[in-house]
C-alpha positions, 0 to 999 in steps of 0.5 A: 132041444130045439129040433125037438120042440120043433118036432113036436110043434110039426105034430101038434099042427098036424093033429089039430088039422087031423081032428078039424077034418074028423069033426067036419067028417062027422057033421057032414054025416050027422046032417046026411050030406055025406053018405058013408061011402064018401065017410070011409073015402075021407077017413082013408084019406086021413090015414094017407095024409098020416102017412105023408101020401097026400096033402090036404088043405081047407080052400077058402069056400071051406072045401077039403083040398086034396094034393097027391104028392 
């Protein structure tokens, strides 16, 4: 029982930060500051992270930080 909520909790965490990286995408598009190019770079990076083939991180300067793993 209790792997299992931590399990849960894994993926509760991990979709949070999925949809923080969605919402910043979409800004960043709405606004122009990212051309669709750059918008399908970082929707692929999201599946990758999905997939555990990369890490990503917020830095502190609110930049998307990317660790290939």
């Amino acid at each position: 029982m209790i792997k299992a909520i931590h399990k849960l909790l894994i993926h509760a965490k991990r979709a949070f930060f999925v949809f923080s990286v969605y919402s910043w995408i979409c800004e960043q598009k709405e606004t122009g500051e990212m051309p669709e190019e750059t918008v399908q770079f970082y929707l692929e990076l999201i599946n990758r992270y999905l997939r555990d083939e990369v890490e990503l991180t917020w830095s502190p300067d609110g930049n998307l930080d990317i660790v290939t793993l």
